[in-house]
C-alpha positions as CSV (number, residue, x, y, z in Angstrom):
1,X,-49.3,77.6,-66.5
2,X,-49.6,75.8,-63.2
3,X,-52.2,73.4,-63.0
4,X,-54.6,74.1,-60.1
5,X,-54.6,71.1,-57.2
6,X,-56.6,69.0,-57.2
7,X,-59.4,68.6,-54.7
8,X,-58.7,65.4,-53.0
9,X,-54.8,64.8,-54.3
10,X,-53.0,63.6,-51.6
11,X,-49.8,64.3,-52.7
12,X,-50.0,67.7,-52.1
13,X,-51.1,67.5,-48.8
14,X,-48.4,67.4,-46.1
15,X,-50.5,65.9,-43.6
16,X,-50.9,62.7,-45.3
17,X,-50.0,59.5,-44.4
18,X,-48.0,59.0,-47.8
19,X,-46.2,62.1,-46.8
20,X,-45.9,62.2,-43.2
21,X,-44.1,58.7,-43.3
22,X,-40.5,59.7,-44.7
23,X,-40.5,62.0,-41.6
24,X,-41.1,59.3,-39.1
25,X,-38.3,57.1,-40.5
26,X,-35.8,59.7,-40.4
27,X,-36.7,59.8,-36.4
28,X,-35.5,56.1,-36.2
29,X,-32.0,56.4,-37.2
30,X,-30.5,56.8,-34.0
31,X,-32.3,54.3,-32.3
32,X,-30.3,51.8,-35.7
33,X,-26.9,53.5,-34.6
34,X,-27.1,52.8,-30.6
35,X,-28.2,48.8,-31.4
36,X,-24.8,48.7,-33.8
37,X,-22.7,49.8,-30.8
38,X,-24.5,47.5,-28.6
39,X,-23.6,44.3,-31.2
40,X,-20.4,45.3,-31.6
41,X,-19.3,45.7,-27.7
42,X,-21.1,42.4,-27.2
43,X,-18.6,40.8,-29.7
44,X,-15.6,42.8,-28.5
45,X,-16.8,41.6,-25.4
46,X,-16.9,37.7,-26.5
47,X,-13.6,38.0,-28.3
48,X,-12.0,39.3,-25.3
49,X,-13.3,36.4,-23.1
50,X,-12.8,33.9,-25.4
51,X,-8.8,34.7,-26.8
52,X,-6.1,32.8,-24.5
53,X,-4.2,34.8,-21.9
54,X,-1.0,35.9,-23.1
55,X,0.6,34.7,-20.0
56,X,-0.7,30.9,-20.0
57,X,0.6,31.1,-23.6
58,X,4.2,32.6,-22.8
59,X,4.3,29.7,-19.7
60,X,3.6,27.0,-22.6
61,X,6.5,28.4,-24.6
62,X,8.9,27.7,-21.5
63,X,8.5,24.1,-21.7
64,X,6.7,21.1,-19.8
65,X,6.7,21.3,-16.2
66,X,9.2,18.5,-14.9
67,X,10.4,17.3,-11.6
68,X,14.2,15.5,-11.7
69,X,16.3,13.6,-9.9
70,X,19.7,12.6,-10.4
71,X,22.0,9.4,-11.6
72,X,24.8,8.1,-9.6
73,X,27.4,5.2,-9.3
74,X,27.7,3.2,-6.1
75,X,27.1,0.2,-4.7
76,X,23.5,-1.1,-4.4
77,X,22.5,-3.6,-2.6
78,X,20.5,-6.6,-3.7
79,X,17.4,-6.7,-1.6
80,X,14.0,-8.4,-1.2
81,X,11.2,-7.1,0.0
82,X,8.1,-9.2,1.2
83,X,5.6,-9.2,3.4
84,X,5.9,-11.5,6.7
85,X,3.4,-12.8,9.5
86,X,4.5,-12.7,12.9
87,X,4.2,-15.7,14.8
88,X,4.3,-16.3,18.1
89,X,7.4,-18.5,19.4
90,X,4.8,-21.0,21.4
91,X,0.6,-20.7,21.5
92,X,-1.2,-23.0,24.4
93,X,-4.1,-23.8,24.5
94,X,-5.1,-24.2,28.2
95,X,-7.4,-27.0,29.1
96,X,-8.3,-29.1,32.0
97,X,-7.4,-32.0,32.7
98,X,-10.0,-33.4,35.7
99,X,-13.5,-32.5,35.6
100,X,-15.0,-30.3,38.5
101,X,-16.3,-26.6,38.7
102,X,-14.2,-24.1,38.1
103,X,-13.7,-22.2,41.5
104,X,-11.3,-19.2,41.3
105,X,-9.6,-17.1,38.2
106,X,-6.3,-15.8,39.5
107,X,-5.4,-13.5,36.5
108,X,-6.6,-10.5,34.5
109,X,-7.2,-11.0,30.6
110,X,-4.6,-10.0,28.7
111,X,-1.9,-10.6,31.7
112,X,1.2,-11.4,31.2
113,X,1.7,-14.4,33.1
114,X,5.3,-16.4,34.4
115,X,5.4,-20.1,33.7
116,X,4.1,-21.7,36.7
117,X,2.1,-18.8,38.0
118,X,-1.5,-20.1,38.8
119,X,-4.5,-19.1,36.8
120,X,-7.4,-21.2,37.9
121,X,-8.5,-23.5,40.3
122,X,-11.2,-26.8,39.7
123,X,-12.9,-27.5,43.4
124,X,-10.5,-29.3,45.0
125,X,-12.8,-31.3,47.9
126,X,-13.3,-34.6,45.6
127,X,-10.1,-35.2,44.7
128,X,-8.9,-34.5,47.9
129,X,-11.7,-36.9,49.7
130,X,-9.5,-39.5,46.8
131,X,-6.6,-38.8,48.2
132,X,-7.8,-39.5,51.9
133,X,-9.4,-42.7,50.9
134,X,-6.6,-44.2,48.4
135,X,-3.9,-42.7,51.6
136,X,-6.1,-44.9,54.3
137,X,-6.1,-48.1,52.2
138,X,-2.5,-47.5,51.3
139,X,-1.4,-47.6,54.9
140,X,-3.6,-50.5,55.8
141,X,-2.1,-52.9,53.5
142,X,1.2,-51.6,54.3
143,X,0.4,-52.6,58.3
144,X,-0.5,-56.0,56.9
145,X,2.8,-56.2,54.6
146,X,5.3,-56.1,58.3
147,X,2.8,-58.5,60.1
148,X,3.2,-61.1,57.1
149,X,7.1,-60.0,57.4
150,X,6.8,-60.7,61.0
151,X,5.3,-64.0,60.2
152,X,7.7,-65.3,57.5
153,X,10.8,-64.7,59.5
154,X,9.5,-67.0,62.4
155,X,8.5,-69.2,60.0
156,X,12.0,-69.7,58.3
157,X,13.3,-69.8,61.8
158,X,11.2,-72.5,63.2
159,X,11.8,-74.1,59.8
160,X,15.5,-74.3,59.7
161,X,15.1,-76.1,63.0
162,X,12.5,-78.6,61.7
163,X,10.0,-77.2,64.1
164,X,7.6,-76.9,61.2
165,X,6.6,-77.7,57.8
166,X,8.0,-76.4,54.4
167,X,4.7,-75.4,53.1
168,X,4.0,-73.5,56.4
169,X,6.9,-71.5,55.4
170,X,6.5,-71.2,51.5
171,X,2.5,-69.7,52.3
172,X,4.2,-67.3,54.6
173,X,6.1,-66.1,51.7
174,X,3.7,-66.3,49.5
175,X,1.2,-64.0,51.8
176,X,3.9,-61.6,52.4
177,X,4.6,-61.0,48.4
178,X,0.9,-60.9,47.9
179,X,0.7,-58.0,50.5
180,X,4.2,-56.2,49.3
181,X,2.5,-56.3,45.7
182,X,-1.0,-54.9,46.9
183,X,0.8,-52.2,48.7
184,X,2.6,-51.0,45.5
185,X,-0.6,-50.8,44.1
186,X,-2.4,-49.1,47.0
187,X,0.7,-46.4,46.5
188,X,-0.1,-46.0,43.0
189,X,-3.5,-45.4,43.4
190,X,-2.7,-42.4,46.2
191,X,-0.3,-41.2,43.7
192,X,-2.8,-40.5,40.7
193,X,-5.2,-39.2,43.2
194,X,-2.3,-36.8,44.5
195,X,-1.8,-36.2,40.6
196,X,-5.7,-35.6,40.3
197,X,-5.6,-33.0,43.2
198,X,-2.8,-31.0,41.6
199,X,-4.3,-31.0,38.5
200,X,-7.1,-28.8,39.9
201,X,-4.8,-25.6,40.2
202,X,-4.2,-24.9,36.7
203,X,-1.0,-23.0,35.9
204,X,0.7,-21.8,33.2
205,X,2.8,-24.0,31.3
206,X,4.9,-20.6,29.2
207,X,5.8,-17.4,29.9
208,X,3.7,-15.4,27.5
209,X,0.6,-13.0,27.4
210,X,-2.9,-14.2,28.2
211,X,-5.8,-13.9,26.1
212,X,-9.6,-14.0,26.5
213,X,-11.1,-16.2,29.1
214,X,-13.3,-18.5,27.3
215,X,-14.8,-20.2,30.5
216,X,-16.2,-18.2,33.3
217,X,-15.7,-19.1,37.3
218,X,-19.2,-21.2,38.5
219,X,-19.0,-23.2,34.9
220,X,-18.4,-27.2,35.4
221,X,-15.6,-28.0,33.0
222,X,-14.9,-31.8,31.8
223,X,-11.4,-33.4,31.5
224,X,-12.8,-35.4,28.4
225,X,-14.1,-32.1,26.5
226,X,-11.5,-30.3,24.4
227,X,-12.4,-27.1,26.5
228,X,-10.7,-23.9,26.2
229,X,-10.0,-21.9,29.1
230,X,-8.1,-19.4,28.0
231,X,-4.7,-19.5,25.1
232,X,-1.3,-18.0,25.6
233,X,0.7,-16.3,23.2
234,X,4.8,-16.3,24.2
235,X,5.7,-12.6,22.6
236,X,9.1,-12.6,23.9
237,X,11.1,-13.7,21.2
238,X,8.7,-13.7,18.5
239,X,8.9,-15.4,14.9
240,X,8.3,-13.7,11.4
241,X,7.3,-16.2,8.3
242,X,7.4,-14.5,5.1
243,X,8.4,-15.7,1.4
244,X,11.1,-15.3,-1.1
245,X,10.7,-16.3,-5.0
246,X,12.5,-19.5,-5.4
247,X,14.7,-17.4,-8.4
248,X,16.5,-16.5,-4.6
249,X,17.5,-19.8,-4.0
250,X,21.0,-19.6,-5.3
251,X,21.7,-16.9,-3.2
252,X,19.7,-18.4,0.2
253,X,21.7,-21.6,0.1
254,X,24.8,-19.9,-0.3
255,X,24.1,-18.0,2.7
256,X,23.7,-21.3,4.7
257,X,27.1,-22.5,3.9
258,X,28.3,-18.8,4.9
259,X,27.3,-16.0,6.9
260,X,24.0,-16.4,7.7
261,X,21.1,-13.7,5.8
262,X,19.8,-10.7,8.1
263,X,16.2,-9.8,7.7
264,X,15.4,-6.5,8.6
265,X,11.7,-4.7,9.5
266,X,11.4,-1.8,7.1
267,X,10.0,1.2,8.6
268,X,6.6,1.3,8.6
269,X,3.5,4.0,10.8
270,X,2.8,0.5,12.5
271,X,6.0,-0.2,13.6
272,X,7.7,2.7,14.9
273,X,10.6,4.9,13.9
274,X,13.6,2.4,14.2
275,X,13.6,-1.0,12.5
276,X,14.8,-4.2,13.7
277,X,17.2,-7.1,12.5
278,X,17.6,-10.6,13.0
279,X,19.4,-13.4,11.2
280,X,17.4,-16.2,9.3
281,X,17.2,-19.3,11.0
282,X,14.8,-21.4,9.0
283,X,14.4,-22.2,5.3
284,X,11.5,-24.3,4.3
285,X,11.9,-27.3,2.8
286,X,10.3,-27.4,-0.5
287,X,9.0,-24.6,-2.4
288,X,5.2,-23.7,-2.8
289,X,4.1,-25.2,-6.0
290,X,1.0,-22.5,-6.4
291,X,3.2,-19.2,-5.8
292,X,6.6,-20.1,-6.7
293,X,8.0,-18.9,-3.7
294,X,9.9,-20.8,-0.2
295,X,9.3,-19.9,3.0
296,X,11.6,-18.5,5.4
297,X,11.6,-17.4,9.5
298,X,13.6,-14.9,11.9
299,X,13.5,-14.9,15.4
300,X,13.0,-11.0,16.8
301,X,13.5,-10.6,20.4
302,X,10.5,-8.2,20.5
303,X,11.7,-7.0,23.8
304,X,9.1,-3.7,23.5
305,X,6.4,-6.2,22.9
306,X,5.6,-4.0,19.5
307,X,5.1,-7.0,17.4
308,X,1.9,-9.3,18.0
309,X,1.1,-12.9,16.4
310,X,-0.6,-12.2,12.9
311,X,0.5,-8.9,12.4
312,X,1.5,-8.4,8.8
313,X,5.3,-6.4,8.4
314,X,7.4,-5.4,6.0
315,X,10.7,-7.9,5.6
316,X,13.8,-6.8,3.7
317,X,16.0,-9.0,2.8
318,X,19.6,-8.4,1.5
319,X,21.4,-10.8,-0.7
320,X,24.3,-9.3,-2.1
321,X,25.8,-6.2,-3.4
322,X,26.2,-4.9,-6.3
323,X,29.2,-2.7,-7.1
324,X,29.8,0.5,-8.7
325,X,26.2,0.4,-10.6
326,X,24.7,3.7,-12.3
327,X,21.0,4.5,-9.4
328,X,18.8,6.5,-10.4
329,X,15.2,7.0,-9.1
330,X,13.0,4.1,-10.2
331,X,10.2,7.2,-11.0
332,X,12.6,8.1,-14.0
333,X,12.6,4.6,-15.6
334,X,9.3,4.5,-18.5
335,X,8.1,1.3,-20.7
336,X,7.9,1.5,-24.1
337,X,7.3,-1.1,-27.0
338,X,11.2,-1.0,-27.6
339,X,12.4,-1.0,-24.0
340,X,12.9,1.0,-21.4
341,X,14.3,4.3,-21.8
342,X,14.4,7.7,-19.5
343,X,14.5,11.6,-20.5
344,X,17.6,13.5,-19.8
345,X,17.7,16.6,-19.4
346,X,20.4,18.7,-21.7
347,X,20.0,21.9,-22.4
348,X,16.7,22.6,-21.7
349,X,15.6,19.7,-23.7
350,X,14.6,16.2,-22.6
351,X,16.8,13.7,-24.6
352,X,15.7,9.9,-24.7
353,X,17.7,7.4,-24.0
354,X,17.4,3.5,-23.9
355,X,18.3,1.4,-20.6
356,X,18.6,-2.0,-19.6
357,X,17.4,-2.3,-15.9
358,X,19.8,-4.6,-13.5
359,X,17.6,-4.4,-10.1
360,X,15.0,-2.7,-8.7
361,X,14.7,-2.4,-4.9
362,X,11.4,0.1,-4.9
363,X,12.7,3.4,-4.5
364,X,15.8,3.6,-6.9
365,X,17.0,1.1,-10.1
366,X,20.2,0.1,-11.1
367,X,20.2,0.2,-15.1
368,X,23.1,0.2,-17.8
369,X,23.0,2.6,-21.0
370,X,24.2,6.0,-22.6
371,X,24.6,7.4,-19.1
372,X,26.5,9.4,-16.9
373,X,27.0,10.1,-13.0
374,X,25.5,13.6,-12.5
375,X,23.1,13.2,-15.5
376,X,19.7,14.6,-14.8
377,X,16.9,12.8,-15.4
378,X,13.1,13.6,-15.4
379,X,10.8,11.8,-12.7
380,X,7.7,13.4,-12.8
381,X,5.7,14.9,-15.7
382,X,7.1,12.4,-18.6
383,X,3.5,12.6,-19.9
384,X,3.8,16.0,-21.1
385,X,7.2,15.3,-22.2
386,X,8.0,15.2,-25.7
387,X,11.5,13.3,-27.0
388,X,13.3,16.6,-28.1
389,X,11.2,19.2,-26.7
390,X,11.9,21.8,-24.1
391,X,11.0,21.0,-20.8
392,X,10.6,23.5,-17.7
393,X,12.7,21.8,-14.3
394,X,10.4,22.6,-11.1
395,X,12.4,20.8,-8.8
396,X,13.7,17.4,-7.3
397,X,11.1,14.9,-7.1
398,X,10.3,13.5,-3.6
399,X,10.1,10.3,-3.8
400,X,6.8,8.8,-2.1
401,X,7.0,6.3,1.0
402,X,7.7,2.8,-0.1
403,X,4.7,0.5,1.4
404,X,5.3,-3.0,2.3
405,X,3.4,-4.2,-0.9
406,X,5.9,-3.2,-3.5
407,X,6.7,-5.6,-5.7
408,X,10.5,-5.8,-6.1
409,X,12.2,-7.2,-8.9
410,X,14.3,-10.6,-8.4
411,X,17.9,-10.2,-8.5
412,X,20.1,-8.8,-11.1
413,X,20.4,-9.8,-14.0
């Protein structure tokens, strides 16, 4: 027998709270299934992003990247590099030598200028007023000089017929050397004023190129101040100083006793396209205690006028050959704890060998070791490289423009 509801039982009642709440769940469930497809395209998404690309991964399987270059046997010449100074052949330093005001500037700055040619000019009316007077006096005392000659000759005469005295005749002598003697001196005094007047056209003493002019037309210059006018550089030959290390010496003072050495301008942006050559005609005389090193000079005819005192150049030097040598580029050499060794490439592979380095001139490096001509080394990329491992050849290396600053090795060993 079924039990009657109860008034107020809840459970019975489908509009209840307790009852009406299953429902509402049940109307959430899609809302559960849509946020699950979100979270798991976000981590599809993530893991898609984050995964390496095939491709980069198939390129690291080829092998490093690697440039190469190749090794060789020939002759290789034993150079030095340095740096030089150009220096001019001869530098004035034009002064004056009377004092006066500078009237007249007959060149340009920065002239060339023939020896002789005039560049200024001091006043000229005091020294010529000199010249007038010390010319006047001059001429005076030589008038006096043939009337005293006039004078001793009568007196001899009359004298070697007893018609006067000896000491008549000996003070006609006497007066007549007096007067010779002032009139030597009255010519050397018109001759230093002369001397005076020319020195107030000042003209160059070299052939050379002009610089600045440090005094100005209307200024009053002094012969006893060190006064610059103006300085003159002779450009044409020109000198260049540079340094070799004195481990060089051997091969320096055999070149005196022999052919003399050739220094040679490397090319350089500064200097043009084509280099120039020109033997060494000076060795110093004691090397530098500080740097080690002994200067040298060669005289460059510098007809283009390209090279200019205190420009800094690139010397080469060559002191010998060195025959039938295994070059290869000096990029392939590396340091290591045990020596100096490069990566040849065999197969695919890079395979390190040890070598022994003979010279270095900058750009290539002749070495001794377990190589061969036609052996292919690696140049660039050795970083990457591992002894062994499978390396990827992009191309030659070009090998980067040698500056005037590389340190070169001294000779071989």
């Amino acid at each position: 027998m079924t039990e009657p509801a109860r008034q107020g039982d809840s459970s019975q009642d489908p509009t209840h709270p307790a009852i009406a709440e299953p429902r509402s769940r049940k109307r959430r469930g899609p809302a559960l299934v849509l946020g699950g497809s979100a979270l798991i395209a976000a981590l599809w998404a993530i893991g898609r992003f984050t995964d390496p690309p095939k491709t980069a991964h198939a390129k690291t399987s080829q092998g490093a990247p690697v440039r190469v270059g190749t090794v060789s046997r020939r002759d290789m010449a034993l150079i030095e590099r340095s740096a030089g100074t150009v220096m001019a052949e001869t530098f004035v330093q034009v002064t004056p030598l009377v004092t006066g005001e500078l009237k007249r500037q007959f060149f340009r700055e920065g002239q060339f200028v023939k020896c002789g040619e005039l560049l200024f000019e001091i006043d000229p009316a005091p020294y010529q007023a000199a010249v007038d007077q010390a010319r006047s006096t001059y001429l005076k005392d030589v008038a006096l000089l043939k009337n005293a000659q006039l004078d001793q000759r009568r007196f001899e005469s009359l004298y070697s017929k007893d018609a006067t005295s000896q000491q008549s005749r000996d003070t006609a002598v006497a007066s007549t050397n007096v007067l010779a003697a002032t009139a030597e001196s009255d010519k050397a005094a018109l001759d230093a004023a002369l001397l005076n007047l020319g020195y107030t056209k000042i003209r160059s003493p070299i052939d050379g190129k002009t610089g600045a002019v440090l005094i100005q037309p209307g200024n009053v210059v002094s012969a006893s101040n060190t006064t610059t006018l103006v300085t003159i550089a002779q450009v044409e030959p020109v000198k260049v100083s540079f340094s070799l290390p004195q481990g060089d010496l051997p091969q320096i003072q055999a070149s005196q006793q022999g052919t003399r050495l050739i220094a040679r301008l490397d090319d350089a942006p500064t200097l043009g396209s084509n280099a120039s050559s020109a033997p060494i005609d000076f060795v110093g005389n004691g090397v530098n205690a500080q740097s080690g090193t002994i200067e040298l000079r060669a005289t460059f005819k510098n007809t283009d006028h390209r090279l200019v005192p205190g420009q800094l150049v690139p010397v080469v030097v060559e002191l010998g050959r060195l025959p039938g040598a295994l070059v290869l580029p000096r990029n392939a050499v590396n340091d290591s704890p045990a020596g100096p060794y490069v990566y040849v490439v065999q197969q695919g592979k890079a395979v390190q060998k040890p070598v022994t380095v003979r010279f270095d001139d900058g750009t290539d490096v002749a070495v001794t070791g377990e190589l061969n001509p036609g052996d292919v080394v690696v140049t660039e990329g050795q970083l990457r490289v591992e002894a062994g491992g499978a390396v990827q050849v992009l191309g030659p290396s070009t090998p980067p423009p040698r500056m005037a600053s590389d340190k070169i090795h001294p000779a071989a060993k």
